[in-house]
PDB file of N, CA, C, O and CB in Angstrom:
ATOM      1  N   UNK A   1     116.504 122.488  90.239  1.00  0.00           N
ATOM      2  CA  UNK A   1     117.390 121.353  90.315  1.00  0.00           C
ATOM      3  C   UNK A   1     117.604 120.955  91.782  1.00  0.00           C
ATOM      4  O   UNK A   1     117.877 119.791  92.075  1.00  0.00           O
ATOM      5  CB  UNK A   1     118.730 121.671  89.629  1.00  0.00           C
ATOM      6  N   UNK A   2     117.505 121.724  92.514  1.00  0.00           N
ATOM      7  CA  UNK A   2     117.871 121.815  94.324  1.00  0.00           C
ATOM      8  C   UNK A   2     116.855 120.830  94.824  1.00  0.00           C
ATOM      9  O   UNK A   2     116.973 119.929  95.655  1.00  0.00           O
ATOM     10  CB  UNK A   2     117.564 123.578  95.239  1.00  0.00           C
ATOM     11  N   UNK A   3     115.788 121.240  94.084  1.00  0.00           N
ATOM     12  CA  UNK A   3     114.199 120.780  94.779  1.00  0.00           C
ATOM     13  C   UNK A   3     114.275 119.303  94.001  1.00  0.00           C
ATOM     14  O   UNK A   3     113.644 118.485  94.671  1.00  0.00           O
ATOM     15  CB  UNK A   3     112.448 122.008  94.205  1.00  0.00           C
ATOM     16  N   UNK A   4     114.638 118.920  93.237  1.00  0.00           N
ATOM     17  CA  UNK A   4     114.828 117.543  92.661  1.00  0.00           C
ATOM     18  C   UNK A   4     115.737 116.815  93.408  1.00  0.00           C
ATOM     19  O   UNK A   4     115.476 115.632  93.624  1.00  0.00           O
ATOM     20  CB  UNK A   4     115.289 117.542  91.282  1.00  0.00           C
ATOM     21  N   UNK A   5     116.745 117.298  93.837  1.00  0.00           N
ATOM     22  CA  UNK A   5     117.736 116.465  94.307  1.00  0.00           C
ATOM     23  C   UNK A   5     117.648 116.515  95.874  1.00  0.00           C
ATOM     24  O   UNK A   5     118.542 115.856  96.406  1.00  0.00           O
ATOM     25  CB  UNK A   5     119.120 116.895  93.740  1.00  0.00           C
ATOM     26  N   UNK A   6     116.697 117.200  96.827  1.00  0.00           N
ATOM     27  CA  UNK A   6     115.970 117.053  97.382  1.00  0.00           C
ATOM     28  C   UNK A   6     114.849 115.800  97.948  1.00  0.00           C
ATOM     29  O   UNK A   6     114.627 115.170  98.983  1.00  0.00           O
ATOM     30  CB  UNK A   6     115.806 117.771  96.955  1.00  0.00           C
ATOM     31  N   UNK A   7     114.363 115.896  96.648  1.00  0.00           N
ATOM     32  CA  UNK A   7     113.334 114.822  96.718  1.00  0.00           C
ATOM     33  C   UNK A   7     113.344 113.427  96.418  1.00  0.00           C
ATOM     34  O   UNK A   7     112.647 112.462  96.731  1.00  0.00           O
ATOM     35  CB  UNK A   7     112.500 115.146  96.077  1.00  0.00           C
ATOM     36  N   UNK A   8     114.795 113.711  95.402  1.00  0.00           N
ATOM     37  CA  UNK A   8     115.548 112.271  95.812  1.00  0.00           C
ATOM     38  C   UNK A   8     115.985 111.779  97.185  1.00  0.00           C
ATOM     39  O   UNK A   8     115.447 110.909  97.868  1.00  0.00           O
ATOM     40  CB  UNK A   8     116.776 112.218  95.151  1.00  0.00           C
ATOM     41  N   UNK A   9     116.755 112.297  97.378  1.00  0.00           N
ATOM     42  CA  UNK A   9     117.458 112.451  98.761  1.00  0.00           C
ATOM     43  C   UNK A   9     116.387 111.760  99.559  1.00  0.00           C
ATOM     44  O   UNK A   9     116.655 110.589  99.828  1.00  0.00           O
ATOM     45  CB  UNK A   9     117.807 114.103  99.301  1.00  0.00           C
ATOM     46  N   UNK A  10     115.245 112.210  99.997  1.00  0.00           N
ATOM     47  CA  UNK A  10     114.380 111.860 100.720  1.00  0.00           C
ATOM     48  C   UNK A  10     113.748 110.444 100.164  1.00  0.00           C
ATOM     49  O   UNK A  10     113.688 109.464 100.907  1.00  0.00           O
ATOM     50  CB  UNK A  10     113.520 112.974 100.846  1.00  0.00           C
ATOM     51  N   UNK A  11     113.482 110.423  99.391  1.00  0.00           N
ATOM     52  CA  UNK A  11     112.924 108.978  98.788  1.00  0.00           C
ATOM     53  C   UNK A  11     114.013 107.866  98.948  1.00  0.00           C
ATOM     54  O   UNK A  11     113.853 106.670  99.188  1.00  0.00           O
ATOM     55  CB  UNK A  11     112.544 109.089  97.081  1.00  0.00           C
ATOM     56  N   UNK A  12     115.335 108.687  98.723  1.00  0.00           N
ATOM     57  CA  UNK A  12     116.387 107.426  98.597  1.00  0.00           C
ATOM     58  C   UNK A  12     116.261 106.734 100.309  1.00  0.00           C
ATOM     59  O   UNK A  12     116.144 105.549 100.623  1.00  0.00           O
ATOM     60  CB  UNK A  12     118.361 108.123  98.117  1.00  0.00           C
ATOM     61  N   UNK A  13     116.320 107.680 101.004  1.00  0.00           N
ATOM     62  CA  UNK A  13     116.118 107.510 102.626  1.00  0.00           C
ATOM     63  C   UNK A  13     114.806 106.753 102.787  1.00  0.00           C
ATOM     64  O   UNK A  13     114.878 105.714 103.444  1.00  0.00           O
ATOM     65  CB  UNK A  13     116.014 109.044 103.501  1.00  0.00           C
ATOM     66  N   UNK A  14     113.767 107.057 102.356  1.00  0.00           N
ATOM     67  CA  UNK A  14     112.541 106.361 102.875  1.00  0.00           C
ATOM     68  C   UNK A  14     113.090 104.712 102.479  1.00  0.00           C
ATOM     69  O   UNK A  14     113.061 103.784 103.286  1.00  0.00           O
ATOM     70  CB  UNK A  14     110.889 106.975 101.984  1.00  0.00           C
ATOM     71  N   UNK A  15     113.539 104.620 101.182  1.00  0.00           N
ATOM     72  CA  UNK A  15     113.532 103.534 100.534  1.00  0.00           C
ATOM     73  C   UNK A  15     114.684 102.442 101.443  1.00  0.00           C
ATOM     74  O   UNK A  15     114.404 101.270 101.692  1.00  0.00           O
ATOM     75  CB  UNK A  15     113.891 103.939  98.941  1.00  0.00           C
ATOM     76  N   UNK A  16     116.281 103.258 101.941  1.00  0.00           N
ATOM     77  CA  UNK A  16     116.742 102.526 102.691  1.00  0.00           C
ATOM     78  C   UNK A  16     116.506 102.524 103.969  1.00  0.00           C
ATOM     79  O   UNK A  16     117.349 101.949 104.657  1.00  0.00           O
ATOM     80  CB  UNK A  16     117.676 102.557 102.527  1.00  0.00           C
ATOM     81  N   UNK A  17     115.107 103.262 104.796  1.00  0.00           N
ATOM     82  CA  UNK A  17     114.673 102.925 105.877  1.00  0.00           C
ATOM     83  C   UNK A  17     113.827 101.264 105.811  1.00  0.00           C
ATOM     84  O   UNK A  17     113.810 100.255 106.515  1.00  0.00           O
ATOM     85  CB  UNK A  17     113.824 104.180 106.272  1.00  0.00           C
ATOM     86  N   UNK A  18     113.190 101.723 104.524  1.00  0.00           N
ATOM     87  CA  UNK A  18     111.652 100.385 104.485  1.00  0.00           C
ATOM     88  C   UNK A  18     112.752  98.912 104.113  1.00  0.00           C
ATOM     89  O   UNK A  18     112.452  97.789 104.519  1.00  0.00           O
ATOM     90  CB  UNK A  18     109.929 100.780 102.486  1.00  0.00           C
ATOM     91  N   UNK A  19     113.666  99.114 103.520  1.00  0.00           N
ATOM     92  CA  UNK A  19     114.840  97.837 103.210  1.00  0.00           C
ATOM     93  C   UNK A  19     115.278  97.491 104.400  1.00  0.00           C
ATOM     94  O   UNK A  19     115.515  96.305 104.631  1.00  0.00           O
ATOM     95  CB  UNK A  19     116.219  98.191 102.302  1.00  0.00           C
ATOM     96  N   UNK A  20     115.507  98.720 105.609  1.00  0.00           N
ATOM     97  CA  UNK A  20     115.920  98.009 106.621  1.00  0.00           C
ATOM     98  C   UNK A  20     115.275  97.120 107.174  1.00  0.00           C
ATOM     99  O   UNK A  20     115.517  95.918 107.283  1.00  0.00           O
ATOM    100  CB  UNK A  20     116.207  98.598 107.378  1.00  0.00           C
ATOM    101  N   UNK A  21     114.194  97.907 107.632  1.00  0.00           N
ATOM    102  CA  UNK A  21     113.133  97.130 108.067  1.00  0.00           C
ATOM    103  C   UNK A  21     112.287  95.933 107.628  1.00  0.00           C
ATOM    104  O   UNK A  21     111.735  95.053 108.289  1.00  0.00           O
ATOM    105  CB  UNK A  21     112.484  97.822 108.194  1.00  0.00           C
ATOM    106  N   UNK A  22     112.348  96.147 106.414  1.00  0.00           N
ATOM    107  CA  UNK A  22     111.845  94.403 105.554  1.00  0.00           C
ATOM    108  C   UNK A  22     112.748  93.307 105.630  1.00  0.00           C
ATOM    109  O   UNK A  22     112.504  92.173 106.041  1.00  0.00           O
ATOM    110  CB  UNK A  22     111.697  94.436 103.785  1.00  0.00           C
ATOM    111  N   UNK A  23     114.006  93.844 105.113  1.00  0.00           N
ATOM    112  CA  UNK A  23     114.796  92.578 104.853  1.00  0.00           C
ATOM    113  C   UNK A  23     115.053  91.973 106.260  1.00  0.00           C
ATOM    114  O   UNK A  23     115.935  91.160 105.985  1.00  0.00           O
ATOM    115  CB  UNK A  23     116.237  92.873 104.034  1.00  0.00           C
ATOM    116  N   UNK A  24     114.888  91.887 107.272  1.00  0.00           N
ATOM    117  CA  UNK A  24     116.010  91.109 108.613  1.00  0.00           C
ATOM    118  C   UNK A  24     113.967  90.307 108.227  1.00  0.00           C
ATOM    119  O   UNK A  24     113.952  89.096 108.007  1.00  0.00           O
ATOM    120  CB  UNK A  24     116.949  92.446 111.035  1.00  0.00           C
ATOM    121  N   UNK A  25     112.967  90.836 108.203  1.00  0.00           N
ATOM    122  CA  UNK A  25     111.794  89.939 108.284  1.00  0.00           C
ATOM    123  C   UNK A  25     111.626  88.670 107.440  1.00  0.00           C
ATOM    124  O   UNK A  25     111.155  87.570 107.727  1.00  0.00           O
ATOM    125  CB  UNK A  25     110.716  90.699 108.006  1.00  0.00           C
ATOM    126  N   UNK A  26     112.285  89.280 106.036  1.00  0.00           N
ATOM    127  CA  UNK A  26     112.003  88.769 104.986  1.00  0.00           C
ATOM    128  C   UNK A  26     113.057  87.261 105.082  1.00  0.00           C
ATOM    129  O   UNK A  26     112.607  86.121 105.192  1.00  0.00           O
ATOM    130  CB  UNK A  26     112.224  89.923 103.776  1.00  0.00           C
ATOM    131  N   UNK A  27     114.264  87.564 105.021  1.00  0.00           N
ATOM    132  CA  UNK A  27     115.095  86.789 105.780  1.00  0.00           C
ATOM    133  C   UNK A  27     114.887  85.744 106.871  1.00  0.00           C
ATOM    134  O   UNK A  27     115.224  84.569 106.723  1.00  0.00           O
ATOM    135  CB  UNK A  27     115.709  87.533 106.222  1.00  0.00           C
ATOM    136  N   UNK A  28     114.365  86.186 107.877  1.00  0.00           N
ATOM    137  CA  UNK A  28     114.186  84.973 108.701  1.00  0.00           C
ATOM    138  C   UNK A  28     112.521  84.244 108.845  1.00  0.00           C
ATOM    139  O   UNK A  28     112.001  83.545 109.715  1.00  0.00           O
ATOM    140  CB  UNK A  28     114.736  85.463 110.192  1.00  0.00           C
ATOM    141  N   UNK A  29     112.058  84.772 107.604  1.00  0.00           N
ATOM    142  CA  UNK A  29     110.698  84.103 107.478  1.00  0.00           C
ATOM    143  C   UNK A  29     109.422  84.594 107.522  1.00  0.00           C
ATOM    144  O   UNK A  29     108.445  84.371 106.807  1.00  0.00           O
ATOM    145  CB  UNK A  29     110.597  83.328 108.269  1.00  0.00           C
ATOM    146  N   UNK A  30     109.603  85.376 108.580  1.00  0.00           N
ATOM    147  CA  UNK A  30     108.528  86.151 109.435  1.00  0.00           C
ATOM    148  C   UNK A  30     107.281  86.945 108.093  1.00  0.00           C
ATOM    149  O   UNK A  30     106.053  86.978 108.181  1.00  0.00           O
ATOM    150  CB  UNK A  30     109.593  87.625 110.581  1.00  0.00           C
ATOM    151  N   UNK A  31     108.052  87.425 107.092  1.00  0.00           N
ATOM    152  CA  UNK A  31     107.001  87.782 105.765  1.00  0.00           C
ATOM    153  C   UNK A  31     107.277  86.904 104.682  1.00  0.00           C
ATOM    154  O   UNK A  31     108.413  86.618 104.302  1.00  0.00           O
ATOM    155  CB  UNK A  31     107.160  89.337 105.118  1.00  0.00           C
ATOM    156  N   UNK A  32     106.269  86.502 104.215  1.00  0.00           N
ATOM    157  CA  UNK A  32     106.169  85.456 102.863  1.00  0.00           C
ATOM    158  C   UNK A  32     105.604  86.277 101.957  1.00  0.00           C
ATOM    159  O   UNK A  32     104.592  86.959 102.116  1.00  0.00           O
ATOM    160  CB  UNK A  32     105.217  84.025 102.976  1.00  0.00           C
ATOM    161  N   UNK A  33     106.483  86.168 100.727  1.00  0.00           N
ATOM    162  CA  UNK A  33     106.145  87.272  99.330  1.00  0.00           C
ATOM    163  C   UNK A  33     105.939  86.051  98.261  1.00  0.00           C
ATOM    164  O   UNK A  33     105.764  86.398  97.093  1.00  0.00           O
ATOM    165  CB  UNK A  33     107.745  88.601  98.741  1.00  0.00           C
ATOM    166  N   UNK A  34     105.943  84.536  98.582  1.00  0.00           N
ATOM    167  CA  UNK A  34     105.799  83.545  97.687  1.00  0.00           C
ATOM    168  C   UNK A  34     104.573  84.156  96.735  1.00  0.00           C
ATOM    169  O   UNK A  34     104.644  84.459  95.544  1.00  0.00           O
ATOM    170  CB  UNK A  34     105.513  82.092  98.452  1.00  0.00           C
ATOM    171  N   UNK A  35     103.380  84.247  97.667  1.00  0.00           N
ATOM    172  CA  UNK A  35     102.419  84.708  96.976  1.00  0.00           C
ATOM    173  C   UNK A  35     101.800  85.825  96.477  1.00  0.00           C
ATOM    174  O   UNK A  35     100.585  85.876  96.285  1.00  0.00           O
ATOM    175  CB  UNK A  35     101.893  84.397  97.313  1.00  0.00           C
ATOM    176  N   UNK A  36     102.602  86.766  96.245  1.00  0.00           N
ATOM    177  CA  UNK A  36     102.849  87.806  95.895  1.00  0.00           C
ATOM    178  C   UNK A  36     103.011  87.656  94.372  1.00  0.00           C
ATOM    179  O   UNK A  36     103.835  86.842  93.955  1.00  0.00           O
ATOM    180  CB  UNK A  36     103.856  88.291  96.639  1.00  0.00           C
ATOM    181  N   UNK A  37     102.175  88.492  93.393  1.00  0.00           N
ATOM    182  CA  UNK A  37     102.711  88.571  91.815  1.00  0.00           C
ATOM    183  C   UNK A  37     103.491  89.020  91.631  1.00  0.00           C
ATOM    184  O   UNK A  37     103.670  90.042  92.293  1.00  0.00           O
ATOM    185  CB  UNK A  37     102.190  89.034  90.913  1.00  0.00           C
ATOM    186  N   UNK A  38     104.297  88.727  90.864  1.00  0.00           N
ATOM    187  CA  UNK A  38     105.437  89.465  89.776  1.00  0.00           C
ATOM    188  C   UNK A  38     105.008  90.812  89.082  1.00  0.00           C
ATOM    189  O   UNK A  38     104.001  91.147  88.458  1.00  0.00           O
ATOM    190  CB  UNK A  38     105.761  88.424  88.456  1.00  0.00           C
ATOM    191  N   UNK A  39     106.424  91.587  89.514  1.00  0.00           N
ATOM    192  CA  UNK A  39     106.083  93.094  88.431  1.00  0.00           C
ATOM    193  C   UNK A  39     105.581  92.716  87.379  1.00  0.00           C
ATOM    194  O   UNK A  39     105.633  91.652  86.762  1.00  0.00           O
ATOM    195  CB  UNK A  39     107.323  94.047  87.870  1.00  0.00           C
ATOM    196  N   UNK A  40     104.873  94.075  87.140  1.00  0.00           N
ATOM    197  CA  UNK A  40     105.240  93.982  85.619  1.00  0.00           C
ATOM    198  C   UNK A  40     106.298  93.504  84.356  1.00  0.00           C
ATOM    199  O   UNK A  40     106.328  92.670  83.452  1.00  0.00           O
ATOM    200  CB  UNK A  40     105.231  94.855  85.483  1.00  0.00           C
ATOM    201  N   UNK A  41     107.268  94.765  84.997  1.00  0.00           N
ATOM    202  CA  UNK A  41     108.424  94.757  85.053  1.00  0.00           C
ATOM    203  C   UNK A  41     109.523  93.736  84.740  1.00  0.00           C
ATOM    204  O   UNK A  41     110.267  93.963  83.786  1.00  0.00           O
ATOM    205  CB  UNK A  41     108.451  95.058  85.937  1.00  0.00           C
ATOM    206  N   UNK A  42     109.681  92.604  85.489  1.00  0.00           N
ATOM    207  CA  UNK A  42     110.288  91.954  85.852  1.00  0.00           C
ATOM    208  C   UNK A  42     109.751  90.628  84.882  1.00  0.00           C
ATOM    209  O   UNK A  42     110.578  89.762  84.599  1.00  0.00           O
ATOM    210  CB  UNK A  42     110.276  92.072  87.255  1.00  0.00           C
ATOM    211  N   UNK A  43     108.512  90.524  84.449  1.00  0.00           N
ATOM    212  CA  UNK A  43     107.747  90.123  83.143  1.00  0.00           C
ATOM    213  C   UNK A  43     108.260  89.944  82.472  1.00  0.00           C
ATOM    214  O   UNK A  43     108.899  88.943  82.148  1.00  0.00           O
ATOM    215  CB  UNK A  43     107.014  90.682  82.564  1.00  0.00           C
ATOM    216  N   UNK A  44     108.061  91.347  81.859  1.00  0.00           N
ATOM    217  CA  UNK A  44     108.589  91.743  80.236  1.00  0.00           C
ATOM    218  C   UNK A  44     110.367  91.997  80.231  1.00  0.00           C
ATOM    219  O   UNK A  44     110.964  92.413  79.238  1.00  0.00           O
ATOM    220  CB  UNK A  44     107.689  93.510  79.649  1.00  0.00           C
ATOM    221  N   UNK A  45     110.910  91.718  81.300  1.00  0.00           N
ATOM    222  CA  UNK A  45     112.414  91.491  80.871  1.00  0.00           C
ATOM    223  C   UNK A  45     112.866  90.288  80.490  1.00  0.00           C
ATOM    224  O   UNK A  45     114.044  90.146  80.162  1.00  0.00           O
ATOM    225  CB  UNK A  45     113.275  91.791  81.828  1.00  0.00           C
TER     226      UNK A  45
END
């Protein structure tokens, strides 16, 4: 259970490092996801 919550821990961190770093780009233009497909996911909801 240690080693799971662990490896969250770390993913949750990677995930709000790469948010930091995307969103101020994404925001002021600098990356375009227009053309980018849709999840799957986000599909079938």
């Amino acid at each position: 259970m240690e080693e799971l919550i662990l490896a969250l821990v770390r993913k949750n961190n990677n995930l709000r490092a790469t948010r930091d770093l995307l969103l101020p780009k994404l925001i002021s233009g600098e990356l375009d996801v227009s053309t980018l497909p849709e999840p799957e996911e986000a599909l079938a909801a």
